[in-house]
C-alpha positions in Angstrom: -47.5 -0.4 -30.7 -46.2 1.7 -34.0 -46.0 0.4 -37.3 -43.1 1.1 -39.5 -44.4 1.5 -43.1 -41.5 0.3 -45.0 -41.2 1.8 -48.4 -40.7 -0.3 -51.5 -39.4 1.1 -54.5 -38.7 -1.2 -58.0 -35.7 -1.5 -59.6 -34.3 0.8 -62.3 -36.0 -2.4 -64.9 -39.4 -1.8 -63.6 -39.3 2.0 -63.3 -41.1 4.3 -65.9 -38.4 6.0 -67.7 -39.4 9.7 -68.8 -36.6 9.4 -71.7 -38.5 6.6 -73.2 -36.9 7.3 -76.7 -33.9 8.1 -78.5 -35.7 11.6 -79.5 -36.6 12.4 -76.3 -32.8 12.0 -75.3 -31.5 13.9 -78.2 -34.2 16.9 -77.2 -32.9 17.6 -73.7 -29.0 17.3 -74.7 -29.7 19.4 -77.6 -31.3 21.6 -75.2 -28.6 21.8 -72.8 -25.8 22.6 -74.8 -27.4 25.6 -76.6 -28.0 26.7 -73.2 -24.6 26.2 -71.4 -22.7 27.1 -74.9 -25.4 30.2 -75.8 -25.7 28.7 -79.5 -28.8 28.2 -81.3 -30.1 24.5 -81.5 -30.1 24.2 -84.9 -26.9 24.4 -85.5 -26.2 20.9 -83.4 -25.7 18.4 -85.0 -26.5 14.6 -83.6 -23.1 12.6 -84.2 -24.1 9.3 -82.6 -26.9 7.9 -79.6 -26.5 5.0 -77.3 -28.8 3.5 -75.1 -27.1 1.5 -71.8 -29.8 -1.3 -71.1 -27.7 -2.0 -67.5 -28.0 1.3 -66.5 -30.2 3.2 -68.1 -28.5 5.5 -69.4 -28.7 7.4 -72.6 -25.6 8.8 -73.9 -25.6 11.4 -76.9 -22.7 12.8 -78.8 -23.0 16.4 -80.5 -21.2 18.5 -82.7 -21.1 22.5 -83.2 -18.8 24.6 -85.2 -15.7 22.8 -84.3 -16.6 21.6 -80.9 -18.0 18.3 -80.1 -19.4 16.9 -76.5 -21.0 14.0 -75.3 -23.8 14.2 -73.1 -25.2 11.2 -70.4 -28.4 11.0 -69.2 -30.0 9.3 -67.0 -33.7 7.8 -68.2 -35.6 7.0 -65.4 -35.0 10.9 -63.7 -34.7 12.6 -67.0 -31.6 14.5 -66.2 -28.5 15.0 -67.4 -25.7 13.4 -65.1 -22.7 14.5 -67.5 -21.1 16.4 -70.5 -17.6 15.6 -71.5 -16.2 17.7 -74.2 -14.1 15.8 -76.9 
């Protein structure tokens, strides 16, 4: 008789999250935007961070020159699921 190994995986609460902190966040957004805009990273400027407990998601808003975006991640994969320009 086979056995079926049944796979058990926790829920996003128990999960390690590689974005553990706001810095972390702001690092890969910043990093994304000066690559998808070809702009240096220092001249981005964190506007405002937010951390969605339910789920867990960081969202960061940036500013450049006269361009603004805001930038969702997810903290459990470390990837960035969206960027919305404003």
């Amino acid at each position: 008789m086979r056995k079926i190994r049944e796979s058990m995986t926790p829920g996003i609460g128990l999960m390690k999250r590689r974005l553990e902190k706001e810095m972390d966040a702001i690092a890969l957004a910043v990093s994304e935007i000066a690559k998808k805009y070809d702009i240096k990273p220092e001249t981005i400027k964190t506007l405002e961070t937010k951390y969605h407990s339910d789920a867990g998601d960081w969202y960061v808003a940036l500013g450049w020159k006269e361009e603004k975006a805001i930038v969702q991640m997810d903290s459990v994969l470390a990837t960035i699921t969206e960027i919305k320009e404003i």
